[in-house]
PALUMMI-983097 format. One record per residue: residue in one letter; x, y, z of N, C-alpha, C, CB in turn. Coordinates in steps of 0.05 Angstrom, whole numbers, padded with zeros to 5 digits, always signed. Glycine has a CB too. Layout:
residues N
aXYZXYZXYZXYZ...
END
This chain:
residues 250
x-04165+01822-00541-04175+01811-00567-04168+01781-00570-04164+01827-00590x-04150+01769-00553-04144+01738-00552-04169+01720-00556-04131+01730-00524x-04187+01729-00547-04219+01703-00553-04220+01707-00585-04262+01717-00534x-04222+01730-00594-04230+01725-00623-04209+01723-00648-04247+01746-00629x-04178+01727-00625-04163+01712-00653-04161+01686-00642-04130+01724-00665x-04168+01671-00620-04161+01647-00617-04188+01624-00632-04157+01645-00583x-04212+01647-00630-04231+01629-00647-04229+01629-00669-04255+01631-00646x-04220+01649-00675-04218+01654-00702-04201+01634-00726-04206+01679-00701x-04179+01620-00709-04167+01604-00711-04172+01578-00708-04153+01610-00702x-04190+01574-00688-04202+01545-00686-04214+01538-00700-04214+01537-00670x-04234+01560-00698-04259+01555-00719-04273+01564-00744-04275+01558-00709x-04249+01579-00751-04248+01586-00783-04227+01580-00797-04250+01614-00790x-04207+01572-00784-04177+01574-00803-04187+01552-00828-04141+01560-00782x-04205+01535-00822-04198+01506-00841-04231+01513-00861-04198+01464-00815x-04246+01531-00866-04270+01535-00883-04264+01546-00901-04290+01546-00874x-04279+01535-00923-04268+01542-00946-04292+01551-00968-04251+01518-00955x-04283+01568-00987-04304+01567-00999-04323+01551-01010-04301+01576-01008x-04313+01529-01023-04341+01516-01025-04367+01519-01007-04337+01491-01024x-04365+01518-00971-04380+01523-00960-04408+01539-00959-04369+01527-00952x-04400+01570-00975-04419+01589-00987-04439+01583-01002-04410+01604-01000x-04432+01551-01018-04454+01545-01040-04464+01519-01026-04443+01540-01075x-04465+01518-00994-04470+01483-00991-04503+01484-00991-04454+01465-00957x-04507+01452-00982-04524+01447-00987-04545+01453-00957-04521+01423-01000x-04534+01458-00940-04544+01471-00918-04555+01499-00929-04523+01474-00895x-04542+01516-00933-04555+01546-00949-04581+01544-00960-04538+01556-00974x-04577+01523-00984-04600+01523-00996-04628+01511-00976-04593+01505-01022x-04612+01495-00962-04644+01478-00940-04652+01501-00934-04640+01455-00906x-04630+01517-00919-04638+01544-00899-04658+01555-00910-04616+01567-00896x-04656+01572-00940-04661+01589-00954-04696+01580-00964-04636+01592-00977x-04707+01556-00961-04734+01540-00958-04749+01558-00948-04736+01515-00939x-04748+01566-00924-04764+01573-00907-04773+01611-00915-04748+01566-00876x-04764+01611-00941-04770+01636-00945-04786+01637-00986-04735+01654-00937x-04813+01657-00985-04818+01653-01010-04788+01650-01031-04836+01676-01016x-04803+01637-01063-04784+01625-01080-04774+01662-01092-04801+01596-01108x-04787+01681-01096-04779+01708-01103-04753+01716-01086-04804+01727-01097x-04748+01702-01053-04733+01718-01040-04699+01701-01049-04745+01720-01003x-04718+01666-01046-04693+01651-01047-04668+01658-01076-04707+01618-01049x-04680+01665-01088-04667+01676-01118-04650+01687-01115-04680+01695-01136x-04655+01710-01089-04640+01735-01095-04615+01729-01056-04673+01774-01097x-04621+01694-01058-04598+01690-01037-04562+01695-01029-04599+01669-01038x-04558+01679-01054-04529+01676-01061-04517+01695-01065-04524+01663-01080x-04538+01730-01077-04525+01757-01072-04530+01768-01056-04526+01772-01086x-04559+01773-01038-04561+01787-01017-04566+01788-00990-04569+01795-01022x-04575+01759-00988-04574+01753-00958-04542+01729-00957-04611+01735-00947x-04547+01735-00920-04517+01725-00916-04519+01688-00913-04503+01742-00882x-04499+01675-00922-04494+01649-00924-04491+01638-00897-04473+01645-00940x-04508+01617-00896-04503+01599-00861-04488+01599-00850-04504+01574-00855x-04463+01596-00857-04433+01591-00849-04426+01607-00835-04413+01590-00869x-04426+01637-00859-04422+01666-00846-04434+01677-00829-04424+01683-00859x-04461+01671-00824-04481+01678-00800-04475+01664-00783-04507+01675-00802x-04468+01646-00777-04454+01622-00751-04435+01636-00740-04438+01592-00762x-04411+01645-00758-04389+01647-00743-04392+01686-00734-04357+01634-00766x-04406+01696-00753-04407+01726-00751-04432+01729-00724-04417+01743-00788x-04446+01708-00719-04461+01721-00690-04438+01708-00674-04500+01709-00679x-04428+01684-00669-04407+01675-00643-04386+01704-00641-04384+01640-00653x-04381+01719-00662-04363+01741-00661-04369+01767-00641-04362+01750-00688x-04394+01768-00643-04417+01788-00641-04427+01782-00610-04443+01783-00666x-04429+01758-00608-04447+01755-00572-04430+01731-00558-04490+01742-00573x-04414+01747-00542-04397+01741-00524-04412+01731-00496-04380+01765-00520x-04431+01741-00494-04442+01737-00461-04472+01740-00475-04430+01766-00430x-04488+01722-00457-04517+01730-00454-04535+01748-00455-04522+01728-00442x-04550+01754-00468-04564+01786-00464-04556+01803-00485-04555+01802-00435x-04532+01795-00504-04514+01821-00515-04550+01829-00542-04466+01806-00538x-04542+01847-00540-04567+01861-00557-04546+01856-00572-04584+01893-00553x-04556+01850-00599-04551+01856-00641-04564+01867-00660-04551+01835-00658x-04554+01894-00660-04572+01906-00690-04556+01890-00717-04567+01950-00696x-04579+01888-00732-04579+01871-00759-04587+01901-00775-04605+01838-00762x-04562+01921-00788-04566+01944-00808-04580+01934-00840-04532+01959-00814x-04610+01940-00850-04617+01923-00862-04619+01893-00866-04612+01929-00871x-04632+01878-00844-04632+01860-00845-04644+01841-00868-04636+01859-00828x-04657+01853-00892-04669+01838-00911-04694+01821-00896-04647+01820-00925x-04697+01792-00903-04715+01774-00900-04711+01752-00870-04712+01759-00928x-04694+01768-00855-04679+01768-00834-04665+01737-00828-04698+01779-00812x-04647+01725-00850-04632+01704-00849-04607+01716-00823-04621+01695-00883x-04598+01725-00827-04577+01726-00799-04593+01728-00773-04555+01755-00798x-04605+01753-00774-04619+01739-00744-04632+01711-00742-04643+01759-00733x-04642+01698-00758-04656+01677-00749-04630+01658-00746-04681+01667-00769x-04607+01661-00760-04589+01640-00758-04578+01643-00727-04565+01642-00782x-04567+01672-00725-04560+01671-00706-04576+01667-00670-04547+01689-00713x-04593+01681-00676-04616+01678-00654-04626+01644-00643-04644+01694-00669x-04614+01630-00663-04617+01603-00662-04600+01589-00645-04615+01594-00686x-04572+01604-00663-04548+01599-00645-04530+01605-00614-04536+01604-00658x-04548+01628-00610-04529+01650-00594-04548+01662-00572-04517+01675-00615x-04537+01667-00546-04567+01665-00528-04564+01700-00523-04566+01639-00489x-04543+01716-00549-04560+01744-00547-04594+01750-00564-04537+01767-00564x-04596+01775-00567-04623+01784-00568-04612+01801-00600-04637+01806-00534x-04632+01795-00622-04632+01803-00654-04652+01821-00654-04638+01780-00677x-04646+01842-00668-04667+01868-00682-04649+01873-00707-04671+01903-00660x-04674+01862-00726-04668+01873-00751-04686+01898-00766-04669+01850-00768x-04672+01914-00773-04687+01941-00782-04685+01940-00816-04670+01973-00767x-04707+01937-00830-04706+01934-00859-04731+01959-00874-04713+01896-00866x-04730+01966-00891-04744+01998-00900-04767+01974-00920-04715+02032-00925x-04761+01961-00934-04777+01947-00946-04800+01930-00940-04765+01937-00953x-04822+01941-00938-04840+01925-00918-04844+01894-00929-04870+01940-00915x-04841+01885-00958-04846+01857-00956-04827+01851-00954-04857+01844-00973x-04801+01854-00952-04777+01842-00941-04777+01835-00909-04755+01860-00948x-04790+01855-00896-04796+01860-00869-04815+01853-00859-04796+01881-00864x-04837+01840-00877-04861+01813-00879-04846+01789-00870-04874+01805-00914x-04833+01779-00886-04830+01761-00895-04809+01752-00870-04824+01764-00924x-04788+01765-00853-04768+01773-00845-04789+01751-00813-04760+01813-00849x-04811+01776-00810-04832+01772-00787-04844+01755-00787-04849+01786-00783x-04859+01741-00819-04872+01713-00818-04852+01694-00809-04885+01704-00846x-04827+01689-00820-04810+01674-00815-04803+01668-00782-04790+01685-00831x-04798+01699-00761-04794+01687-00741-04821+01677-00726-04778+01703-00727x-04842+01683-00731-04862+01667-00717-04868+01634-00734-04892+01688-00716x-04865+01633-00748-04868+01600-00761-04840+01586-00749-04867+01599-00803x-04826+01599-00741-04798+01587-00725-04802+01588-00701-04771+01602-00728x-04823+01603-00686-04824+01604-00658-04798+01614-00642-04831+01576-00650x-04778+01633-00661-04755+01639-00646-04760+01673-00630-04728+01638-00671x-04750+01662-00602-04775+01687-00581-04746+01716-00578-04789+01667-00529x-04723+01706-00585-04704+01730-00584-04696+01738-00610-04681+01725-00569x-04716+01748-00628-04717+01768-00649-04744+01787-00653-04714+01753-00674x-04724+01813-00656-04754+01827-00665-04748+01844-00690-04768+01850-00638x-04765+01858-00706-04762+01863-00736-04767+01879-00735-04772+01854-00755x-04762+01902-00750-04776+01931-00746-04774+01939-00776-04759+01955-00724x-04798+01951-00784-04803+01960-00818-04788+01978-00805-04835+01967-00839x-04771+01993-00812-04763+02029-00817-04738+02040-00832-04759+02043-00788x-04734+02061-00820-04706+02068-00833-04688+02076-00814-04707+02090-00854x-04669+02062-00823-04646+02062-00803-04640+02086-00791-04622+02053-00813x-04643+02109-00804-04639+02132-00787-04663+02146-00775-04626+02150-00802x-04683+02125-00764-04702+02127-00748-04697+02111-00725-04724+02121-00760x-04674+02107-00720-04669+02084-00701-04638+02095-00684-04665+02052-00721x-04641+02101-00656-04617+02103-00639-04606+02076-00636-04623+02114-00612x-04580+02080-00634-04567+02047-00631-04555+02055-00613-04548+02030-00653x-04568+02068-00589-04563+02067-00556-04569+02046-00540-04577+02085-00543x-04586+02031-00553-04612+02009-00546-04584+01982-00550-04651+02007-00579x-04568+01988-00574-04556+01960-00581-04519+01954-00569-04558+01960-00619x-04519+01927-00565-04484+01927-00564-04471+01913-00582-04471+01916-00540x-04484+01906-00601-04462+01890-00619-04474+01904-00645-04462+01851-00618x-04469+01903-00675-04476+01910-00696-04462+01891-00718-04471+01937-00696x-04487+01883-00732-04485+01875-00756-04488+01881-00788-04495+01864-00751x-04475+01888-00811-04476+01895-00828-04468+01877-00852-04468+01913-00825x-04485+01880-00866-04479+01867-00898-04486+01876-00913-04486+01846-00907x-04469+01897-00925-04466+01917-00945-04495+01934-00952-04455+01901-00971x-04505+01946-00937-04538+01956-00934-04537+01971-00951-04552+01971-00908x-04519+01994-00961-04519+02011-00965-04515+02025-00994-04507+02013-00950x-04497+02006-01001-04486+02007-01037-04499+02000-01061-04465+01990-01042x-04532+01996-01056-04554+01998-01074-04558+02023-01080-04576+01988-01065x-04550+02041-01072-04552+02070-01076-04530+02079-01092-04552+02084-01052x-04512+02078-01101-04497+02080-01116-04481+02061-01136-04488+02090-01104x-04505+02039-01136-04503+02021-01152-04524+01998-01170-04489+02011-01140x-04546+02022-01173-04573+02014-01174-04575+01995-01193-04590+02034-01179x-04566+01983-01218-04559+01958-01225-04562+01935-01212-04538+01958-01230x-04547+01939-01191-04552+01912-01173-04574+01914-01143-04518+01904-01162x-04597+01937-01152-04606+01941-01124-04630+01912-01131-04621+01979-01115x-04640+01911-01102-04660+01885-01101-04676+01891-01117-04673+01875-01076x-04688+01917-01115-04718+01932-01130-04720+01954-01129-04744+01926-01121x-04740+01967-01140-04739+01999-01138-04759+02009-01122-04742+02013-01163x-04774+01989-01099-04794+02000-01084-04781+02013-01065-04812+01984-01075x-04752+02023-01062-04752+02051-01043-04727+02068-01057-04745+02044-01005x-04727+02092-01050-04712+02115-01061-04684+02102-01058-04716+02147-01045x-04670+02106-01085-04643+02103-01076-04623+02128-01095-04634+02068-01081x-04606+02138-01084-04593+02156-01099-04564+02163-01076-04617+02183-01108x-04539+02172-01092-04516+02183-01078-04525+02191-01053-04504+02205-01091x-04540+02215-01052-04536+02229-01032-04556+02212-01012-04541+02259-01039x-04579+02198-01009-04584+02173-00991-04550+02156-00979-04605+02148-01016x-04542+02155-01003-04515+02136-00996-04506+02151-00969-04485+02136-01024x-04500+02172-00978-04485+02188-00962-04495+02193-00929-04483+02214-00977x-04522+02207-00927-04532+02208-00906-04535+02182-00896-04553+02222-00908x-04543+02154-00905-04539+02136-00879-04508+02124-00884-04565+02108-00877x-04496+02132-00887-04468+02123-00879-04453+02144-00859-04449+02119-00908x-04466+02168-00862-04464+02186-00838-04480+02178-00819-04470+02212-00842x-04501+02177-00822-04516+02162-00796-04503+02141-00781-04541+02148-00806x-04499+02123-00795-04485+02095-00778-04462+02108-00766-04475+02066-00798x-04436+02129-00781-04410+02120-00771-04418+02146-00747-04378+02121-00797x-04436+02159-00747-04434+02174-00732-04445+02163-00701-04446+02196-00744x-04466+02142-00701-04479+02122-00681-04457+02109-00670-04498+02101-00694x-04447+02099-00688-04425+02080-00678-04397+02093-00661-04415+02066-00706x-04396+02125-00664-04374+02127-00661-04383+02139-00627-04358+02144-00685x-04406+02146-00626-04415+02152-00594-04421+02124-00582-04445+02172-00591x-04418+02102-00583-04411+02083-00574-04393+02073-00559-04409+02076-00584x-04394+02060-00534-04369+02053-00519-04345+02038-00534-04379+02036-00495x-04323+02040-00521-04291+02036-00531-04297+01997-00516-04256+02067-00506x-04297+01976-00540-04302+01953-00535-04322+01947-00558-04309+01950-00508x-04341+01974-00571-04365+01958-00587-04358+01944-00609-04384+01976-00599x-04362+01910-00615-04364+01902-00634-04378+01917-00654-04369+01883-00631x-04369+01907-00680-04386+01910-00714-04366+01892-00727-04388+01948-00734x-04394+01880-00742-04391+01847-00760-04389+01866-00792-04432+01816-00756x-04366+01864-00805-04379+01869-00830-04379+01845-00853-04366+01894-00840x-04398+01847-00869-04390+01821-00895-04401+01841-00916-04411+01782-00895x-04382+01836-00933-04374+01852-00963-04375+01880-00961-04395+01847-00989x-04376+01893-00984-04376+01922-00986-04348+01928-00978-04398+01937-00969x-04354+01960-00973-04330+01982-00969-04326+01972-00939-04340+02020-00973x-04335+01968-00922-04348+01975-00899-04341+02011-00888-04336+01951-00877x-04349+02020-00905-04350+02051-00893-04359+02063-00883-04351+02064-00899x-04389+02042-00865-04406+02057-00844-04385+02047-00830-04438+02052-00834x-04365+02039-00821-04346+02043-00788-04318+02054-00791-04341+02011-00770x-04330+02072-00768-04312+02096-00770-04287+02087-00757-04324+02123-00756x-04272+02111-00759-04236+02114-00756-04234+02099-00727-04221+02152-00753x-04252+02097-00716-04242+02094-00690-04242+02069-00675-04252+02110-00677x-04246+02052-00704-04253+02018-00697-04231+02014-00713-04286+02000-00707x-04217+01989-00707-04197+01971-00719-04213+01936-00729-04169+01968-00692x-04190+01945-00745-04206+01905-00747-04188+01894-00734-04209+01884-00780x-04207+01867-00718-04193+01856-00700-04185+01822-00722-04216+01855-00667x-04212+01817-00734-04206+01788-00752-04215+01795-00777-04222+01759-00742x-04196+01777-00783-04204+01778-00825-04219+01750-00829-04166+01778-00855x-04241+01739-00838-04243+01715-00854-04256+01714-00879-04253+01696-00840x-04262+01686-00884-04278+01684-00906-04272+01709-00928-04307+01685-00896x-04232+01703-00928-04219+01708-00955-04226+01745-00953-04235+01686-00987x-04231+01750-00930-04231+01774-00918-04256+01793-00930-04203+01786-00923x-04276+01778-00923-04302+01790-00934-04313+01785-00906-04320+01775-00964x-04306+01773-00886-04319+01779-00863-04302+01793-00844-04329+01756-00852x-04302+01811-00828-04289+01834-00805-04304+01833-00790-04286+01863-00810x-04290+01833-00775-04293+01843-00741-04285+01864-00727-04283+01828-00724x-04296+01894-00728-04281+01914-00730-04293+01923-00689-04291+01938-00764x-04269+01927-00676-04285+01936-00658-04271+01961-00645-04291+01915-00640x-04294+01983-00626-04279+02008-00618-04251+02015-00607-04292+02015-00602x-04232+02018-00606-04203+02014-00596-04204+02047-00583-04175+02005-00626x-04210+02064-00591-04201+02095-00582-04234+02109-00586-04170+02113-00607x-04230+02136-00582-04254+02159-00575-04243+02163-00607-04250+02191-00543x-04265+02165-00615-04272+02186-00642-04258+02214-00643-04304+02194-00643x-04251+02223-00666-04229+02242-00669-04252+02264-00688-04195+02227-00687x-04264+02292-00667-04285+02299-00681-04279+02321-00713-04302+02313-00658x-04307+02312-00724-04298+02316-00754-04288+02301-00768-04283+02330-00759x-04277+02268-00758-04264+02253-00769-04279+02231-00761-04237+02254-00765x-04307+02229-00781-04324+02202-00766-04315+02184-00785-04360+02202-00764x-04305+02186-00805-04301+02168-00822-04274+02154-00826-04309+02178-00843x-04267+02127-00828-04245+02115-00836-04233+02112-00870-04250+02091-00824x-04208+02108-00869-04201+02115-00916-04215+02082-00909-04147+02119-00944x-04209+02067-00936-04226+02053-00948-04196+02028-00936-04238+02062-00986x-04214+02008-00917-04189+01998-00916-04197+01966-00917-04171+02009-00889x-04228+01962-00927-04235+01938-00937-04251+01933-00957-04243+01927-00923x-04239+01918-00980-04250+01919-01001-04254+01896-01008-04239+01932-01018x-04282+01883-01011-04287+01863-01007-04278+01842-01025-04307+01864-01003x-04274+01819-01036-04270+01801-01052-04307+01798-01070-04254+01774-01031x-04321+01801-01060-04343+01791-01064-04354+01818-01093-04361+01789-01029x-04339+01848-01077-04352+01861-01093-04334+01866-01111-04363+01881-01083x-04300+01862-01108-04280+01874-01135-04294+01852-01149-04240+01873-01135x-04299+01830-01157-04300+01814-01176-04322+01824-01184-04298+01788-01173x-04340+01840-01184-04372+01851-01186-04355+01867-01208-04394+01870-01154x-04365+01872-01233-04352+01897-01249-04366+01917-01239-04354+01897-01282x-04399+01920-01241-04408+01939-01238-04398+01952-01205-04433+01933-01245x-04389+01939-01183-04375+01952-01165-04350+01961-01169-04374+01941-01147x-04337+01953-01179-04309+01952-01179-04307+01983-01199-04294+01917-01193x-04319+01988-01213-04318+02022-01217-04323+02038-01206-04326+02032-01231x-04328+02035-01181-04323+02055-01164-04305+02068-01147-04332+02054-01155x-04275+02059-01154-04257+02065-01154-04254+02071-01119-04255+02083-01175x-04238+02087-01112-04225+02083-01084-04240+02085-01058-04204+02102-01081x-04264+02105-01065-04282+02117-01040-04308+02121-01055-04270+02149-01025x-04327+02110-01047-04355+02106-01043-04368+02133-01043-04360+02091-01017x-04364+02146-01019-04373+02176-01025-04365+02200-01033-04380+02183-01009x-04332+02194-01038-04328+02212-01059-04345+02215-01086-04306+02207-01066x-04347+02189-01096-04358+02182-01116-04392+02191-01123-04353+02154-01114x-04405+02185-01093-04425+02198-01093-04435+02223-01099-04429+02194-01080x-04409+02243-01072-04410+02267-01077-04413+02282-01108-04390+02274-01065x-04386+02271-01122-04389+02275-01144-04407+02268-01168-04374+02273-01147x-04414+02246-01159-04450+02244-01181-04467+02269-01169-04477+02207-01174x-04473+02273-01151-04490+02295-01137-04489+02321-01149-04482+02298-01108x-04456+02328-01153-04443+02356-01159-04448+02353-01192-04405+02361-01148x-04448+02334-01203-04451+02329-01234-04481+02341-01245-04448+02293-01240
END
């Protein structure tokens, strides 16, 4: 793990927040209708963070990256820009997943591809690195979801957060996963975090041991800065799908 605490150190120790609101973000955020740019600063990921979270992610050439909901696909294009691995972003929203696709052909960037669907239509046998930014917690926090053009409810929560930690955990012992904000509770027990940044809303969690079966899931051991200050997150108290479960059972 020496490469990524030594970058981690080079090239994050000195960024600071101001960064999140610069004026690069906003240039970035141009290239996408004014409906999407709105909804930037909460739901797609900030330049900075997409810079340093693909260098985390693609170590060597070729490394395939799933983007888990990629939205309007700002990380892959950032990173695909940067990084000579290969981006697939999977988003359920088809004009998010428009817009995602117009974007990489008006960029001419040839190592991304987009896929309308749902994540649990998708093996991540295909991928070696994984990316996440909080996909998931519109479902149990519909207040802050983008829109209501797709189902969201607890028990959705639940099944793709089983989906992912269960993908992830048949995965080889070495697989990166990028997380920024949220619980990160799609990655399971059997990943450690290797780096904290960006005031520890960005992780680098990667496989260390074999999955312990029945035990796909890890306790809650990142809580983001981004979402305690959220009230409407921050009542959800210790575990995500407890919480769910119990709206469900209610």
């Amino acid at each position: 793990m020496d490469f990524w605490t030594d970058y981690i150190e080079t090239e994050v120790g000195c960024v600071t927040d101001e960064l999140w609101g610069s004026v690069e973000n906003d240039r970035f955020d141009q290239i996408f209708p004014s409906r999407l740019r709105k909804l930037s600063q909460l739901c797609w990921t900030p330049v900075v963070v997409a810079s340093h979270a693909a260098k985390l992610l693609v170590r060597k050439p070729g490394t395939r990256v799933l983007d888990v909901g990629c939205g309007p696909g700002k990380f892959c294009l950032i990173a695909a820009a940067l990084t000579d691995g290969h981006f697939t972003g999977v988003e359920q929203r088809s004009d998010l997943a428009k817009a995602a696709k117009d974007a990489v052909l008006r960029e001419c960037i040839q190592n991304i591809e987009i896929i309308h669907g749902n994540v649990t239509d998708l093996s991540f046998s295909r991928y070696d690195a994984f990316y996440l930014f909080n996909p998931f917690e519109e479902n149990i926090c519909q207040n802050q979801s983008i829109d209501r053009s797709v189902p969201l409810s607890g028990d959705l929560y639940i099944k793709y957060v089983t989906y992912v930690a269960a993908e992830l955990c048949a995965k080889p012992i070495g697989t990166p996963v990028v997380t920024y904000a949220g619980f990160a509770h799609e990655v399971p027990s059997c990943y450690d975090c290797q780096v904290s940044c960006f005031a520890g809303d960005l992780k680098l969690w990667v496989k260390v041991r074999e999955a312990i079966p029945n035990r796909p899931f890890a306790t809650i051991r990142h809580r983001s800065r981004r979402i305690t200050a959220n009230r409407a997150f921050s009542k959800l108290g210790k575990s995500p799908i407890e919480d769910a479960r119990a709206a469900r059972r209610a």
